[in-house]
C-alpha positions as semicolon CSV with decimal commas, in nm:
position;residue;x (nm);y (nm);z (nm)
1;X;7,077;12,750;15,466
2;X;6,765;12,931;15,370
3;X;6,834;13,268;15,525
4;X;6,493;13,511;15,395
5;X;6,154;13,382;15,510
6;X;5,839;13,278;15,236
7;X;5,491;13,327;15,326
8;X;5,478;12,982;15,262
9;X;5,732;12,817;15,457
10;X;5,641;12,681;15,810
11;X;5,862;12,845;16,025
12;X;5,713;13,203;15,908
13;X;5,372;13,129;16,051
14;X;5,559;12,992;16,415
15;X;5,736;13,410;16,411
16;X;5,414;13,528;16,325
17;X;5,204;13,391;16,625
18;X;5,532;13,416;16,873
19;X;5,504;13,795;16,739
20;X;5,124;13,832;16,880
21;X;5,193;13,641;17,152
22;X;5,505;13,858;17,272
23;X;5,339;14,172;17,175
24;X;5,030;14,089;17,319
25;X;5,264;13,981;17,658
26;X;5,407;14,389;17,581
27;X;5,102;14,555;17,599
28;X;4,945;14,365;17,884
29;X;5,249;14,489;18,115
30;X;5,261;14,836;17,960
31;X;4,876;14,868;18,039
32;X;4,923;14,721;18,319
33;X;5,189;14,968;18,435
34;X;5,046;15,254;18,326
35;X;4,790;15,216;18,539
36;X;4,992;15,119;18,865
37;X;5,221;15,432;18,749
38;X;4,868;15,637;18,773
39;X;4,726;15,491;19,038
40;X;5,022;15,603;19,267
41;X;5,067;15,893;19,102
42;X;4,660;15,999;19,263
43;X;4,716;15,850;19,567
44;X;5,067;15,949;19,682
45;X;5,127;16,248;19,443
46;X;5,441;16,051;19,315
47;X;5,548;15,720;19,193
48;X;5,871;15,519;19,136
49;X;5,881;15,427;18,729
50;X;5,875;15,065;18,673
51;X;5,841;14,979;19,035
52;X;5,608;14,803;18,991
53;X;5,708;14,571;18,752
54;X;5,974;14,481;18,911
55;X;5,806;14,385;19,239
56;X;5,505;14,192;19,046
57;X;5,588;13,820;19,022
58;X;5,409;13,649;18,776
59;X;5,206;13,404;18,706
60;X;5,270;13,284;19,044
61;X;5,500;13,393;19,354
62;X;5,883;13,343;19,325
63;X;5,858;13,317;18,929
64;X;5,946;13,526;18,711
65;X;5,873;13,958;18,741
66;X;5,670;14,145;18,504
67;X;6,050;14,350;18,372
68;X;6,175;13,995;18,297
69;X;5,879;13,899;18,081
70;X;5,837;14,268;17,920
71;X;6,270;14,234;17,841
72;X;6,205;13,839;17,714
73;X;5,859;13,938;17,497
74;X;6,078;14,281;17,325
75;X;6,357;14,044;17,255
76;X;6,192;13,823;17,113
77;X;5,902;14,032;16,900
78;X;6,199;14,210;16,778
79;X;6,355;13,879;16,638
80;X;6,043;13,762;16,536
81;X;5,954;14,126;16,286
82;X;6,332;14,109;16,155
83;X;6,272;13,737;16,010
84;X;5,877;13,810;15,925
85;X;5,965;14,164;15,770
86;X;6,220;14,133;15,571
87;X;6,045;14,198;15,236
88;X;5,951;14,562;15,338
89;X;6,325;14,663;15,325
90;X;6,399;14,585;14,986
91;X;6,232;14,856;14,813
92;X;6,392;15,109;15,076
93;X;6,615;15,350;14,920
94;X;7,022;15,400;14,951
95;X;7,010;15,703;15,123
96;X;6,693;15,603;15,347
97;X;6,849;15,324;15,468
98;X;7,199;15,505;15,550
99;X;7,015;15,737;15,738
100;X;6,841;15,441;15,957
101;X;7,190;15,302;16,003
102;X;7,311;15,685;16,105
103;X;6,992;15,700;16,387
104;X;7,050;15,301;16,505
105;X;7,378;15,349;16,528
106;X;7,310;15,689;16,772
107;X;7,051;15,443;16,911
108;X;7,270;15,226;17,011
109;X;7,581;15,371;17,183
110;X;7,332;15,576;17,368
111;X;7,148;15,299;17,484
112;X;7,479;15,117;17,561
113;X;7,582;15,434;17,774
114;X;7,256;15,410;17,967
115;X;7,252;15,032;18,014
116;X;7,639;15,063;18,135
117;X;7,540;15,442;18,385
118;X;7,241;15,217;18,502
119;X;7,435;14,922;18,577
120;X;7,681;15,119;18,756
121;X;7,450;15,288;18,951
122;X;7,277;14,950;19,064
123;X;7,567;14,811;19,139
124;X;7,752;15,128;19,341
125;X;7,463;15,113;19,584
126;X;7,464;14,782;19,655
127;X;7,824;14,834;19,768
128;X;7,745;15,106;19,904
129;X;7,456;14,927;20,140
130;X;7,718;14,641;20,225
131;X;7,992;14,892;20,337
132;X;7,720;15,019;20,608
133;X;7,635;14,672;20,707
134;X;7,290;14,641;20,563
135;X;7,182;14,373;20,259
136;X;6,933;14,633;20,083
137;X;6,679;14,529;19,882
138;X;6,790;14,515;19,552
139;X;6,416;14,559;19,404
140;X;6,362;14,893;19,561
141;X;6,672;15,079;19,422
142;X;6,611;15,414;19,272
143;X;6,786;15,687;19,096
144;X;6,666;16,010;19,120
145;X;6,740;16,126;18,784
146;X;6,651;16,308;18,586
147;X;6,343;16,415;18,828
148;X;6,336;16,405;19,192
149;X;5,968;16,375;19,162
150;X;5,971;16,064;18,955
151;X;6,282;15,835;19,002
152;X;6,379;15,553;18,818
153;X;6,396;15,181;18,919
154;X;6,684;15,107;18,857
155;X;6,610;14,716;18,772
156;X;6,400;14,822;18,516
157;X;6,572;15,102;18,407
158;X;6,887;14,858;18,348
159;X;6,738;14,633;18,187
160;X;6,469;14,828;17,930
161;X;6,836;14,989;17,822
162;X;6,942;14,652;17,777
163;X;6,706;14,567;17,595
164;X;6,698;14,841;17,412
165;X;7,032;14,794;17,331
166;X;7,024;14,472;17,185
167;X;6,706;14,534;16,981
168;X;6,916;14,858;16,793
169;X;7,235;14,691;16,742
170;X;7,065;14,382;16,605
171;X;6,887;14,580;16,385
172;X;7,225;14,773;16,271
173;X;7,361;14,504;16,188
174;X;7,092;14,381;15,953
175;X;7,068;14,704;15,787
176;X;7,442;14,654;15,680
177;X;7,417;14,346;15,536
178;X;7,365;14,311;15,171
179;X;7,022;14,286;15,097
180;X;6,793;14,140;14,815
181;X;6,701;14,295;14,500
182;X;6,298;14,367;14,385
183;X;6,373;14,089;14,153
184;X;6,466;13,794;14,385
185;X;6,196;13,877;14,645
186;X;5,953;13,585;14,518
187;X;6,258;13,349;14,459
């Protein structure tokens, strides 16, 4: 099995336009945010972060929500750049490369934590909405953390962590395994 990706094989060109498509897909929601984030932000002097992505269905009603397509498109750009960009880490140094492994591995427990706290918190006031006899709506739940002012969704909150999580683990465990010398990059 041919594991390191040519210029010229077939399958590198596919990860290359799946790459613009999902980052293009990225930036389209982030804009698209940001500007829902401001708008609020001028009209009520607040705003909920990621609200709004998680309450936008798109392309049509009852399909899927902005957070699921920005969590699919990071997933998969971030697949896409570790089997397109493999060449650039060759000529990284020992040391440069254990110190990426030191900051993804902090990357990724914390991430972990926060994907786990958020979870926790999604799930502890559902429960708690249940207990008092009312089905809440799942797509509004907030956390007021760490601002009062500005509180988290905590649907997008979970899963950006998430995501998150699985991009800097992934990418941990590629920078552990053995990699290619200068020599047998054109092989």
């Amino acid at each position: 099995m041919k594991v390191h990706l040519q210029e010229n094989d077939p399958s590198y060109k596919i990860f290359l336009y799946v790459f613009y498509v999902s980052a293009f897909i990225m930036c389209s929601i982030t804009i698209f945010g940001f500007y829902a984030m401001i708008q609020e932000w001028s009209f009520k002097g607040t705003y909920v972060m990621g609200e709004v992505l998680v309450k936008t269905e798109f392309p049509t009603s009852h399909f899927a929500k902005l957070i699921t397509w920005l969590f699919f498109s990071a997933i998969v750009s971030w697949y896409c750049v570790s089997r397109i960009g493999w060449k650039k880490t060759v000529t990284v140094s020992k040391w440069k490369i254990t110190m990426v492994q030191l900051m993804l591995l902090g990357l990724a427990v914390i991430t972990l934590y926060e994907t786990i706290y958020n979870f926790i918190l999604l799930s502890s006031q559902i429960t708690a909405a249940m207990i008092n006899g009312v089905t809440p709506d799942i797509d509004s739940l907030t956390v007021a953390y760490p601002d009062h002012n500005r509180p988290w969704n905590l649907i997008f909150a979970t899963k950006m962590f998430l995501a998150a999580f699985l991009i800097s683990s992934h990418a941990f465990y590629l920078s552990t395994r053995p990699r290619k010398s200068v020599q047998e990059l054109d092989a």
